[in-house]
C-alpha positions in Angstrom: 20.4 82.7 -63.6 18.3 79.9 -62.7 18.6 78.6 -59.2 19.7 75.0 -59.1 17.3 74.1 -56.5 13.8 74.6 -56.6 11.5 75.3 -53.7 8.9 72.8 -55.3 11.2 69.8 -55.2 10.6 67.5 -52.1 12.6 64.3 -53.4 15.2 64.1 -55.7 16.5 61.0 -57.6 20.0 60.8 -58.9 20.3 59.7 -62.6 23.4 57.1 -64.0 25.2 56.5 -67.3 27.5 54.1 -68.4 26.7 50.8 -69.9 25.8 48.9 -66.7 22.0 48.6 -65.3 20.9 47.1 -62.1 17.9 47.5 -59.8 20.2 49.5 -57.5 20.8 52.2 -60.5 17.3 52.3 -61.3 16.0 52.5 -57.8 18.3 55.1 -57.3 17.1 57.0 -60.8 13.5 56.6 -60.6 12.8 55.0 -57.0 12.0 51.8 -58.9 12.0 48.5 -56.7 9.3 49.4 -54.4 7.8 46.9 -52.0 4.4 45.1 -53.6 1.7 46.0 -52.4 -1.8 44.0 -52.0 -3.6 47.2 -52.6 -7.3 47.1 -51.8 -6.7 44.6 -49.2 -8.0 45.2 -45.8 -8.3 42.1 -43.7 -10.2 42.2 -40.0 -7.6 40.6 -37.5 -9.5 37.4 -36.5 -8.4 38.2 -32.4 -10.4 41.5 -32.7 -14.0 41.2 -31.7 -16.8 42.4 -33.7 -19.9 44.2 -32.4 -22.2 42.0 -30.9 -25.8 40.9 -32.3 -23.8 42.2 -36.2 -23.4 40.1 -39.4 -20.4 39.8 -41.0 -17.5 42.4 -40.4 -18.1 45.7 -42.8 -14.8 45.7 -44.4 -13.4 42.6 -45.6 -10.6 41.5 -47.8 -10.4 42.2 -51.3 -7.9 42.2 -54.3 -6.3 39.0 -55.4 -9.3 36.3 -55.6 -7.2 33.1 -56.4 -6.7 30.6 -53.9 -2.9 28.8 -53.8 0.0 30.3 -55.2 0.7 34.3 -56.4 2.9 35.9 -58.3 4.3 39.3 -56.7 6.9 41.7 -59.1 9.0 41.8 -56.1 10.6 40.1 -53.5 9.2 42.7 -50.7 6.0 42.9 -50.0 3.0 44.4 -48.1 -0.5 44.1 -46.5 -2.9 45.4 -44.0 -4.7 44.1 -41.2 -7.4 46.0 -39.9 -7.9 46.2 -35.5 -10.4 45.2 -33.1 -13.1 48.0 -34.0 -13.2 49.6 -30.6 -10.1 50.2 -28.2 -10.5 50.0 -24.3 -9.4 52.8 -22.5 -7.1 52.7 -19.1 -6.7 54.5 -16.0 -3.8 56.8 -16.1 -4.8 58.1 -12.3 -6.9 57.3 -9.7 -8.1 61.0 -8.9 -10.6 60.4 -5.8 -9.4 60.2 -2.3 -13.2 58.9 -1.1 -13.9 55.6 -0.2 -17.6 55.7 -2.0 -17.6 57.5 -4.9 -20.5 58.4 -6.1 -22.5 58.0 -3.8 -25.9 60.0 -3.3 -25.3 60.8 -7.2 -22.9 62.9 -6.9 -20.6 63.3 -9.7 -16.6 61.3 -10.0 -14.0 62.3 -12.0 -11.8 59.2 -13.8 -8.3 60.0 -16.3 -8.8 58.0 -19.3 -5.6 57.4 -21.7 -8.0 57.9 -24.7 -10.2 61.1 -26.0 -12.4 58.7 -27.8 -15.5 59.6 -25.6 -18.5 62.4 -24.6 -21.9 63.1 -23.2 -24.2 61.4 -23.3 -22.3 58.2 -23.5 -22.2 55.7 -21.1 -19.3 53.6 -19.9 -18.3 50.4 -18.4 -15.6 49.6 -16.0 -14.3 45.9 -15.3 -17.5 45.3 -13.6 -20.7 45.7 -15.8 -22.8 45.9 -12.2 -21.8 50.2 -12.3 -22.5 52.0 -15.5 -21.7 55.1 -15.4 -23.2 58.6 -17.7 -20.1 60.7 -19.0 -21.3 64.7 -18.0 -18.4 66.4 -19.2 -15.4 65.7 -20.9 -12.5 64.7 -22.5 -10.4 67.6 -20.6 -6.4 66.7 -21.3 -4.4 66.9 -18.0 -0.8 65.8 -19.3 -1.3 62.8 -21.4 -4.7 61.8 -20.1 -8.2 62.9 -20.4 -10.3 63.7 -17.4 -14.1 62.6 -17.9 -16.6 64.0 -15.2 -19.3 60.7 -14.3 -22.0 59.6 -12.0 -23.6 56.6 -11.4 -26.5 55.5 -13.7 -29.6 54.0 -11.2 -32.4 55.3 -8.5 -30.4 53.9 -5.9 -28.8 56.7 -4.4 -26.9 54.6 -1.8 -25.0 52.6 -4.6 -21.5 54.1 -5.1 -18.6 52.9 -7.7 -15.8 50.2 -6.2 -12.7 52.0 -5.5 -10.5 49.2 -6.8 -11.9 49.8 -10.5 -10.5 53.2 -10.8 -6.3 52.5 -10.1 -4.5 52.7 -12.6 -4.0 50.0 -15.8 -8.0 48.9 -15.1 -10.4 49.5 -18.1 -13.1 51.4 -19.3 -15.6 51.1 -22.6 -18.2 53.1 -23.8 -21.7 50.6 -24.3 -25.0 52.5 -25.2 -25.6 56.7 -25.1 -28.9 57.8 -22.5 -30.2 60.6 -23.9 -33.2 63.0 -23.5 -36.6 61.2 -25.0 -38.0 64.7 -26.5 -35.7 67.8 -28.0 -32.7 65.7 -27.7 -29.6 67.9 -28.4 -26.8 65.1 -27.3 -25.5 62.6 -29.6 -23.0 59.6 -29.2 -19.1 58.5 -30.4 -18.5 55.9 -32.3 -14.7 54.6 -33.1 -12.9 53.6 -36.4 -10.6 50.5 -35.7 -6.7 50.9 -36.2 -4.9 48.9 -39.3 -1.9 47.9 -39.7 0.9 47.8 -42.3 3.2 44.5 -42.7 6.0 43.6 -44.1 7.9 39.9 -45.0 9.5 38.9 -47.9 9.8 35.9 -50.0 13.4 34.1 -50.6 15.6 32.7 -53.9 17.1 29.4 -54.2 19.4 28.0 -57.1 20.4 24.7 -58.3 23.7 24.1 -60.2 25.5 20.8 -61.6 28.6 20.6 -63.8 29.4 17.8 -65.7 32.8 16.8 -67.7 32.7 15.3 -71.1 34.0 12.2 -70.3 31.3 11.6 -67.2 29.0 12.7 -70.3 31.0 10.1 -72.0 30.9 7.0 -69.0 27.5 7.5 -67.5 25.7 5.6 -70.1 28.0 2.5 -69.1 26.6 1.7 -65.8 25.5 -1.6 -66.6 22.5 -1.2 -63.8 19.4 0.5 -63.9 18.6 3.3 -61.4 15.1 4.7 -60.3 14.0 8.4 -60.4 11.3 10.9 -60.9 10.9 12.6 -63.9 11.0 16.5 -62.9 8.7 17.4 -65.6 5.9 14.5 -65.3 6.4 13.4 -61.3 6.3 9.5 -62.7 8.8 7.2 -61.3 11.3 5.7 -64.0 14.3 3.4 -64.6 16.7 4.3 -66.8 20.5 2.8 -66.8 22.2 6.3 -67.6 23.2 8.6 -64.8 22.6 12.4 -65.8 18.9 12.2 -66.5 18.6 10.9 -63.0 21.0 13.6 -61.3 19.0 16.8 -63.3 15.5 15.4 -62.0 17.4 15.3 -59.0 19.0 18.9 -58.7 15.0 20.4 -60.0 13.8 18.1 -56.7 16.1 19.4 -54.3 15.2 23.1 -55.5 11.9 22.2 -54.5 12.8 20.5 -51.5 14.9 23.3 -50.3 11.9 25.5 -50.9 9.6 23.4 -49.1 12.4 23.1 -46.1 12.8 27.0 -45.9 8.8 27.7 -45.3 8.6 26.1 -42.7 12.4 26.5 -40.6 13.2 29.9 -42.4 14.4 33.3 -40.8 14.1 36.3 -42.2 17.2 38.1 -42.8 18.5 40.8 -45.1 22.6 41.0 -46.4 25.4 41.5 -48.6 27.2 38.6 -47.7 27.0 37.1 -51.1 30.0 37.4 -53.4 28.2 39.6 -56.1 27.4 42.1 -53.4 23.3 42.2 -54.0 21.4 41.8 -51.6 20.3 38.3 -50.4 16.8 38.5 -48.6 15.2 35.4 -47.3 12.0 35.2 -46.3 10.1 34.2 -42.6 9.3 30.4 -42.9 6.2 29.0 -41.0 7.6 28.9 -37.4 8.9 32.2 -37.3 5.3 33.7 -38.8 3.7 31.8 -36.1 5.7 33.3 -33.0 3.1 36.0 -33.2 0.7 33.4 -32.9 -1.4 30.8 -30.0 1.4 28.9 -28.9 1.0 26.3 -26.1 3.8 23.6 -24.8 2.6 20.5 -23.0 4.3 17.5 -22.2 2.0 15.0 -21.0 -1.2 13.2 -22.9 -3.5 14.5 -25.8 -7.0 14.9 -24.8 -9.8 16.6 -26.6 -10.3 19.0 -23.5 -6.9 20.4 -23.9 -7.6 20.6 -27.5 -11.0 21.9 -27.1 -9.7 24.8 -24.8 -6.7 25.7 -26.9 -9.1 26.5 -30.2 -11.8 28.3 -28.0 -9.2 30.6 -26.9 -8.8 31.5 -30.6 -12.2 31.3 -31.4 -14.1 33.2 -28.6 -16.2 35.9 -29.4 -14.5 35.9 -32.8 -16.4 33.9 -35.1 -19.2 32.5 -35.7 -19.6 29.0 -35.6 -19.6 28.2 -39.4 -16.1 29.5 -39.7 -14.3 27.9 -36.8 -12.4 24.5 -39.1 -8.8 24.7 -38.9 -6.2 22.2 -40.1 -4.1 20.7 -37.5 -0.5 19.3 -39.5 1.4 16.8 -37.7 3.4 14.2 -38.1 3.2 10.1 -37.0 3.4 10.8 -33.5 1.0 13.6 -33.3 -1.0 11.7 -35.4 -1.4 8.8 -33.0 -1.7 11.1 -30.1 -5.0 12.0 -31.9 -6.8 8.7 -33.0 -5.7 7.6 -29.4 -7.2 10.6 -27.8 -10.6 10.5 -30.0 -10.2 6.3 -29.6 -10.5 6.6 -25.8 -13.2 9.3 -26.3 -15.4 7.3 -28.3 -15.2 4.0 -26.6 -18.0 4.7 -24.4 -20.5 4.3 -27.4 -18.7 3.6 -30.7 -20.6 0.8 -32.4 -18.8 -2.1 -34.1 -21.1 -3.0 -37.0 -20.1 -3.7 -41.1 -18.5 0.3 -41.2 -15.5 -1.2 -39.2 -15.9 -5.3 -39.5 -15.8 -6.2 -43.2 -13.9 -8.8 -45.8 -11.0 -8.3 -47.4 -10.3 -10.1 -50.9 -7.8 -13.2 -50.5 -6.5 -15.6 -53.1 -7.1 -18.6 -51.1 -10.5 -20.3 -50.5 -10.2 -18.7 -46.6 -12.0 -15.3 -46.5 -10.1 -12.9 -43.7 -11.4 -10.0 -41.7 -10.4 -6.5 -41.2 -11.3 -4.8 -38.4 -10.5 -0.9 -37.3 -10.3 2.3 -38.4 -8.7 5.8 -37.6 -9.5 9.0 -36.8 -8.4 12.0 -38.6 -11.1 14.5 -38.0 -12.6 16.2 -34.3 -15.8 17.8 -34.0 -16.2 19.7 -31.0 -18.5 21.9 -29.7 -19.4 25.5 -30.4 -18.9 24.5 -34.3 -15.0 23.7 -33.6 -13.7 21.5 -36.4 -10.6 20.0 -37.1 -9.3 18.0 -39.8 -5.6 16.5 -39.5 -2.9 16.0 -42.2 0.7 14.8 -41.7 3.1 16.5 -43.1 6.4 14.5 -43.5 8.8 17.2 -42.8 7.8 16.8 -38.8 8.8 13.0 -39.2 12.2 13.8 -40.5 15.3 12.7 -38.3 17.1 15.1 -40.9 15.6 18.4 -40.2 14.9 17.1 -36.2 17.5 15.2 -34.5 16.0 16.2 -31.1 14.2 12.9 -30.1 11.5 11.9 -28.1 12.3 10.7 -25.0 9.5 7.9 -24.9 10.4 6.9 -28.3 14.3 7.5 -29.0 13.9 6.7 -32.6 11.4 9.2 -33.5 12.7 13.3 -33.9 10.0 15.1 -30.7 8.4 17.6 -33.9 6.7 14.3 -34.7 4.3 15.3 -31.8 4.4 18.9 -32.7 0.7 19.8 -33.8 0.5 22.9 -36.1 -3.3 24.4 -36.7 -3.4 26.9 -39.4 -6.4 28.3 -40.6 -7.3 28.4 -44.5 -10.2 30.2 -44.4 -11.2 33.5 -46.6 -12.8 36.3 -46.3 -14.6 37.7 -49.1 -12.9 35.4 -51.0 -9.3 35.3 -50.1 -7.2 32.8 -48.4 -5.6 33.3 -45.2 -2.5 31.6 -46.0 -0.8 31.8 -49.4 2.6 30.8 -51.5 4.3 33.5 -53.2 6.4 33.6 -56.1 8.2 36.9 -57.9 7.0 37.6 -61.4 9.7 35.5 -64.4 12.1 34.5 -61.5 11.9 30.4 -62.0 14.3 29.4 -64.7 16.4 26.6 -65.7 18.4 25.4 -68.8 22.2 24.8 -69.5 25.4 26.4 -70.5 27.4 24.4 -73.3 31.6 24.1 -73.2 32.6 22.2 -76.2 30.3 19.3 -75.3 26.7 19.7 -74.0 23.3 17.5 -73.1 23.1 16.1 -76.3 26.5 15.6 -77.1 30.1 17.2 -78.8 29.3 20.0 -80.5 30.1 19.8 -84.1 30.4 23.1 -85.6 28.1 24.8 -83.6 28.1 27.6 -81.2 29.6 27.2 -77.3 29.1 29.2 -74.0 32.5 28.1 -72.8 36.1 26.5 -74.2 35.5 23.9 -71.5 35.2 20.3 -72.2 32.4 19.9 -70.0 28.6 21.9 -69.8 26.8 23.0 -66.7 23.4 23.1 -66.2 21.0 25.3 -63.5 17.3 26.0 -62.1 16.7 28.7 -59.8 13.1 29.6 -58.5 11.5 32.1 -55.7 9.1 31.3 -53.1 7.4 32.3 -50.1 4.8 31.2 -47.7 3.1 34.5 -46.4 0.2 34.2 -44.0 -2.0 37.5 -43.3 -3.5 36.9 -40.4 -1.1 34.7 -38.2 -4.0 35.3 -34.7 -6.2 32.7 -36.9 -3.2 29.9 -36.5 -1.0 28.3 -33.6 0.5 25.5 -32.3 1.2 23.0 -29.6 4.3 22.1 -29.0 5.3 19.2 -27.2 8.4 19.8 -24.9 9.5 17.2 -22.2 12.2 19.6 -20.7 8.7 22.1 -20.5 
């Protein structure tokens, strides 16, 4: 007799029947439904630091190579970053009980959390002044490692500060001293950690029903009504009614789209009647939690601006990749032409750039005068470029308002910097869509778009039709360390 389990099998799949298929039978089946993921991509965090006196980072990002929007098979998905490409070690336990150690050369012992180093390597602590020479070591005591060390130098008064070797300070290796003739000692080297993540993009659906005698009355309005055509963006007039309310359910889809990427929280359940799973994806605020966040509630100035980015920027990148996008709305958008205004006072020259003509009908010429600035250059190749994005001046999304000017919502002032940069040829940020998910069209009762039916076939015995869009979308950005935002807060 056979047995019924096999010692080979490490996984087993349960199979169906019937005359029902979903995802959930065929992930069940044949483990289908599988998180996408952006294979071959391995992208260097932009908060790690490279090695100094390099070119550009070793391993870069490959796979997709178009820039805006990507289409995913699934609503899960999945990338890699890759770390900073060496890792400090701490003190675990200060193990001397002398005041000088190492002094007259004699030889220290330190307990490092990592085994990453050996002879002949040298080390830092958080003062470059005392290198020291690893002589033996890793030995593991518990979960430490226990290095023995002395004090590189001729001076055999020097010993190593007592206060660098308590516990939580930290140590790096920075060159190997070995022997100029019949060397037999060689140096470690570290491979950076990477990490897998996770986020998933969110569907939206757009429904309207219609009777046949609205069919019937909304050609009677006896006014003409403005709207934009869903499928050319013009603006129109028409005097009937539906065309106007289908451009307008398509434009909310959108809308609703563009609303949940940047206010969205993720969140997975079954709350829906059909009992599927709903997933909705991590808009724009939530992604940038993990990000250089700053609240201020007093004046823009380009100092507070220029030491926010060169927090981000330091010893990160070089200087022809350090132009971000800073979104914002009116307010924010003031703040800045008022803060680079008042900069540039002091030798801004009036000449025909900012005096000129403008065209009149009458005999009178008139002057213009004025101009505004939407972009900062700052030092150590910082540039910035600002856009406004309406959402940020919408009392409908923000009803919080700013206390100096009530009729404004406070985001106005909020400035977002996101950076679009690539690497080897991929964007940082990105809009994601799942593979044949946007749809839209129309069910017919006895009466549809175009009128009674007349012999043909119907969806529904319903005097009356219904028509839909539905669409996926998500706003996925790989490397959120390269963004941020400052937030003005009066209650900060």
């Amino acid at each position: 007799m056979a047995n019924t389990q096999s010692q080979f099998v490490i996984e087993r799949y349960d199979g169906f029947g019937g005359n029902f298929v979903d995802s959930q039978y065929l992930g069940a089946a044949y483990d289908s439904g599988k998180p996408h993921e952006f294979d071959g991509m391995l992208m260097k965090i932009y908060s790690s630091e490279d090695r100094f006196f390099t070119g550009k980072p070793m391993l870069g990002m490959t796979g997709a190579k178009s820039y805006g929007t990507k289409e995913i098979d699934t609503e899960v998905y999945r990338w890699y970053l890759q770390g900073a490409e060496e890792k400090s070690a701490r003190v675990l336990e200060n193990l001397e009980t002398t005041t000088t150690p190492g002094f007259m050369n004699t030889k220290f012992r330190i307990k490092l959390d990592l085994d990453y180093y050996a002879a002949p390597d040298v080390l830092f602590g958080e003062d470059n002044d005392y290198p020291l020479r690893i002589v033996d070591g890793p030995i593991q005591d518990g979960s430490g490692y226990i290095y023995t060390v002395r004090l590189q130098g001729d001076d055999p008064t020097a010993f190593f500060p007592t206060n660098l070797l308590e516990p939580g300070q930290e140590f790096c290796k920075v060159w190997t001293s070995v022997a100029s003739e019949g060397n037999q000692e060689f140096g470690t080297q570290q491979v950076p950690s990477s990490f897998k993540l996770e986020s998933q993009v969110s569907a939206f659906a757009q429904k309207i029903s219609v009777t046949d005698k609205a069919m019937r009355d909304q050609g009677r309005l006896g006014i003409k009504v403005g709207y934009t055509d869903y499928k050319t963006g013009k603006r129109k007039m028409i005097d009937q009614f539906l065309p106007m309310y289908e451009s307008k359910m398509h434009e909310e889809l959108y809308m609703s789209m563009e609303a949940q990427m940047i206010y969205g929280k993720k969140e997975t359940t079954l709350t829906n009647p059909t009992k599927y799973w709903t997933k909705t994806g991590p808009g724009l605020r939530e992604q940038l939690r993990d990000s250089w966040i700053e609240y201020y509630n007093g004046a823009l100035t380009t100092n507070r601006i220029k030491d926010y980015l060169l927090n981000i920027f330091f010893a990160r990148e070089n200087e022809q990749d350090r132009r971000v996008v800073a979104m914002t709305g009116t307010l924010g958008s003031l703040m800045f032409h008022d803060m680079l205004a008042a900069e540039a006072s002091s030798f801004l020259t009036v000449d025909s750039h900012y005096i000129g003509k403008v065209a009149s009908p009458g005999e009178t010429p008139h002057l213009a005068y004025g101009a505004q600035f939407t972009r900062y250059r700052g030092p150590e190749g910082i540039v910035v470029d600002l856009v406004k994005n309406p959402t940020y001046d919408s009392r409908k999304y923000c009803k919080r308002m700013h206390p100096l000017y009530p009729d404004k919502p406070i985001d106005s002032a909020r400035m977002t910097f996101l950076d679009f940069g690539s690497s080897e040829g991929e964007g940082n940020i990105s809009m994601l869509k799942v593979k044949d998910t946007y749809r839209y069209g129309y069910t017919v009762g006895t009466v549809g778009p175009m009128g009674p039916v007349q012999g043909g076939q119907v969806g529904a015995l319903k005097a009356g039709y219904d028509m839909f869009t539905e669409g996926t979308a998500g706003l996925w950005i790989k490397d959120v360390s390269r963004c941020g935002e400052l937030i003005f807060d009066y209650e900060y």
